[in-house]
C-alpha positions in Angstrom: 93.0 107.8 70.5 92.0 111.3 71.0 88.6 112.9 71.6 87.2 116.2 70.9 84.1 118.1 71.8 83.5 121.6 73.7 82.9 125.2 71.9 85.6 128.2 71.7 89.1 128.4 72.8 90.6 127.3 75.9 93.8 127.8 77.3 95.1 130.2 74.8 95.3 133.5 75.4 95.8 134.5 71.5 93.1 132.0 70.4 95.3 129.9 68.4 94.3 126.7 70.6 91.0 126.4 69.2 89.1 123.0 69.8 86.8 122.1 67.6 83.5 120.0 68.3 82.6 116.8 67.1 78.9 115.7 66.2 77.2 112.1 65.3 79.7 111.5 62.3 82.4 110.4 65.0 82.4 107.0 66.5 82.0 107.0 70.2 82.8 104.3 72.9 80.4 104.6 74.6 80.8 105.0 78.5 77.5 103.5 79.3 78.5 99.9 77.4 81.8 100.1 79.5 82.9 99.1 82.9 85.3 101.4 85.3 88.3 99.5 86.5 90.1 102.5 88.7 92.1 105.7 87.5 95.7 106.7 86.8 96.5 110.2 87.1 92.7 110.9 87.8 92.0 109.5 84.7 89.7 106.9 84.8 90.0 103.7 82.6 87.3 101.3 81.9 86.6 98.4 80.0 84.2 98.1 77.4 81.7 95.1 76.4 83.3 93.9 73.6 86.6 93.4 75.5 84.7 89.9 77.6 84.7 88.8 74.0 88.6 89.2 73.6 88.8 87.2 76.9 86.8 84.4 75.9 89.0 83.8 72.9 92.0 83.3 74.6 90.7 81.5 77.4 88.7 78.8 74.5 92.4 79.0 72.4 94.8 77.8 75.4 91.8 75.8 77.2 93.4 72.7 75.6 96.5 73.8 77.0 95.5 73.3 80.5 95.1 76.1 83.4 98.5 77.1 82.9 98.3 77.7 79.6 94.7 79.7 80.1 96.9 81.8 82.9 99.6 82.5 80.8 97.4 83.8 78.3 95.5 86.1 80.6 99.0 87.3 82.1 100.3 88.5 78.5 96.2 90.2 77.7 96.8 92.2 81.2 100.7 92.9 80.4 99.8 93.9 76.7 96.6 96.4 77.8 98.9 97.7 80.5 100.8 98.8 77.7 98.3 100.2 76.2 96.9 102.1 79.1 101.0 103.5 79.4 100.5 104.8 75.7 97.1 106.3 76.3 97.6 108.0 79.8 100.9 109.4 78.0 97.9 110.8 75.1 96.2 112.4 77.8 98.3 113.9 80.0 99.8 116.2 77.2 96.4 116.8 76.6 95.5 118.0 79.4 98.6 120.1 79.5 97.4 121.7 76.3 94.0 123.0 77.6 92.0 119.8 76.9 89.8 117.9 79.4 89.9 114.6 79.5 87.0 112.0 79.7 88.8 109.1 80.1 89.9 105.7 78.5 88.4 103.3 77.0 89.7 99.9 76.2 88.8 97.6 73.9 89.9 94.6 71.7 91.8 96.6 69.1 93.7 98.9 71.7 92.5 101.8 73.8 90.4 104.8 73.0 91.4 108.5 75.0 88.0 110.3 74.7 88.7 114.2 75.3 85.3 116.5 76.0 87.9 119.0 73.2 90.5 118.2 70.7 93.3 121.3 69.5 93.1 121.9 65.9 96.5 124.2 66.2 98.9 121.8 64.3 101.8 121.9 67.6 99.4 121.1 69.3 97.8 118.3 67.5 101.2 116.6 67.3 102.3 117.1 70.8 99.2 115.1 71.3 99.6 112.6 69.0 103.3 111.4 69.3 102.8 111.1 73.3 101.9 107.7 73.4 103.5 106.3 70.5 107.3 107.9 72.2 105.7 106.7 75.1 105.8 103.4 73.8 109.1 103.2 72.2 110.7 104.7 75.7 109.1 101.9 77.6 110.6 98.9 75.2 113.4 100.4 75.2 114.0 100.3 79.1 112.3 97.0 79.2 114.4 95.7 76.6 118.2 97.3 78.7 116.6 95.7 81.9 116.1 92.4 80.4 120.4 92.7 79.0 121.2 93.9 82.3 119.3 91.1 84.4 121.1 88.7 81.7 118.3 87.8 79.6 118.4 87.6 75.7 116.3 90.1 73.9 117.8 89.0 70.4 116.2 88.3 68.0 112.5 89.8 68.4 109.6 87.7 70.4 106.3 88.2 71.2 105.5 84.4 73.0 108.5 83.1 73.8 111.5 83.8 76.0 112.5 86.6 78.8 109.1 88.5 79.5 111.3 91.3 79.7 112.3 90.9 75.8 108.6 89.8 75.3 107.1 93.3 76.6 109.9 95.2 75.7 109.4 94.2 71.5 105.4 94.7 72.4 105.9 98.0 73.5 108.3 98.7 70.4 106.1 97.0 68.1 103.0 99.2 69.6 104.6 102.7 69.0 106.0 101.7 65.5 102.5 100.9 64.8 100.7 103.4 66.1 103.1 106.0 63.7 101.4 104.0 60.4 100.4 107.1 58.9 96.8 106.4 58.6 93.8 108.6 60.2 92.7 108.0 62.9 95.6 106.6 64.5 98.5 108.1 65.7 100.6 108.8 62.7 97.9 109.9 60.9 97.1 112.6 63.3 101.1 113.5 63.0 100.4 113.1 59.0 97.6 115.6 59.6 99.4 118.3 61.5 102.3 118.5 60.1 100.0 119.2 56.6 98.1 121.4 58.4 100.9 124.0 58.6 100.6 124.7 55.2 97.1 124.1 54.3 93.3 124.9 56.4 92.6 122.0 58.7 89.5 120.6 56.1 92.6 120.2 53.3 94.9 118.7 55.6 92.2 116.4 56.6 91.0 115.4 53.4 94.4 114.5 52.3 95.4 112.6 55.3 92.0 110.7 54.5 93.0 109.8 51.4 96.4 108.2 52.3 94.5 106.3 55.9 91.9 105.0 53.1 94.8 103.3 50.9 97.1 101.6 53.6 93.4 100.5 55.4 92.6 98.8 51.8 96.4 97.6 52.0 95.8 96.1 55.5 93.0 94.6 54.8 94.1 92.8 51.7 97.2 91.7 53.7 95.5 90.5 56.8 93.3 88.2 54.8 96.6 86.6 53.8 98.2 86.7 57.4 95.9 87.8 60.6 92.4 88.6 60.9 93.4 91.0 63.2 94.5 93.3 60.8 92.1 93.2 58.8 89.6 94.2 61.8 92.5 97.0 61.8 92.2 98.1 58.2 88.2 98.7 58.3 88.5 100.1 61.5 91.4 102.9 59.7 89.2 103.0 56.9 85.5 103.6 59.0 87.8 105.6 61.4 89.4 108.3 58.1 85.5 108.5 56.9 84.2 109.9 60.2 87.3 112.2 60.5 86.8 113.6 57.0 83.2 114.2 57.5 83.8 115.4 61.3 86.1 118.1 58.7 84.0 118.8 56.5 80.4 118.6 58.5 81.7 120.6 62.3 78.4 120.2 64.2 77.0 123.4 65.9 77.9 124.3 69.9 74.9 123.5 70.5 74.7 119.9 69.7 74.0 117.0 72.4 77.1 116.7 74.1 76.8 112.8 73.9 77.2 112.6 70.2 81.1 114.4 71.4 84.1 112.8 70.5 86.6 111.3 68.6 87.9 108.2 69.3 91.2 106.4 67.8 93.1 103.4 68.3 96.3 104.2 70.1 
């Protein structure tokens, strides 16, 4: 997830690398509801509220497991936002190469949120952006899944909770960047979706139409995680709340001079 705030170019002597400011439409993470936990790269990472809450449900899930269980659960939740934190530094560090300064990341239940103070509207480098983490991702499971053959471990067929933790995080990791490229605003592939529509169309077009294709697989995730996992349906609204604040964030671009604390986009990555 990206955020975007900040007035006039940076970092682009022709002007193309415009960043454009965000305003009270954009969901925010808010720092101040978050905990730090250290940095990577100078980036600092911190944990927001609601994350406790993902804690306490799989601590009161493998509780009648015994301690092991509840450790083994807690293991995977650290392995899996590790992950995550892989994806999102990946997110920033391009970003950051591109002229944007980053805030930081956030985590929370659903994934992690990279909060920039600007976002680049030129479509290269929107997608340089975007597909970081989820190659990022891909990369990793990939060597996770060549060190689990080499160390003589089987990897076939997929698992998430059983088997060689190498074959475990190595399909998570695979499974994460696949994911992330669903072609719904404001995650990853939506962003891709949006840039590469961009080249042919003003950023508001590309935006809108993006929108309109995040809003149908959100309605499709929701209807299929009532069927298979809640969590996707907390997915789908959060695509569809998510591709409503990024088409009014278009269509609505706050002044320069608004309250930098109402800055930001934020996405699931």
């Amino acid at each position: 997830m990206v955020t975007a705030g900040e007035d006039g170019p940076r970092g682009g002597s022709d002007g193309r690398r415009r960043r454009r400011s965000t305003g009270p439409h954009t969901p925010v993470a808010g720092h101040g509801h978050s905990l730090p936990i250290g940095r990577v790269a100078g980036i600092p990472i911190r944990l927001h509220w609601t994350f406790w809450l993902l804690v306490v449900f799989v601590v009161a899930v493998d509780w009648s497991g015994g301690r092991r269980a509840v450790a083994t659960g807690l293991v995977w939740i650290a392995a899996l936002f590790a992950s995550v934190v892989a994806h999102e530094i990946a997110h920033c560090l391009v970003a950051r190469r591109r002229g944007a300064r980053v805030l930081g990341i956030v985590l929370v239940p659903l994934g992690g949120l990279s909060r920039l103070e600007s976002m680049p509207t030129a479509p290269d480098d929107e997608l340089a952006v975007a597909i970081a983490g989820p190659l990022t991702s891909v990369g990793l499971g990939a060597a996770l899944l060549a060190i689990g053959l080499v160390v003589g471990q089987h990897v076939w067929p997929p698992t998430l909770f059983a088997g060689s933790w190498w074959a475990r995080l190595g399909w998570l990791n695979l499974l994460l960047g696949a994911f992330n490229l669903l072609p719904a605003l404001p995650m990853d592939g939506g962003r891709v979706l949006r840039a590469a529509l961009a080249r042919h169309r003003s950023h508001l077009e590309a935006t809108l139409l993006a929108g309109r294709i995040a809003r149908y697989l959100g309605v499709a995730m929701v209807i299929v995680g009532f069927v298979y996992d809640v969590w996707l349906v907390l997915i789908g609204v959060f695509v569809l709340v998510g591709a409503r604040a990024e088409e009014e964030a278009a269509r609505h671009p706050p002044d320069h001079g608004d309250d930098p604390a109402h800055r930001g986009i934020d996405a699931i990555g």
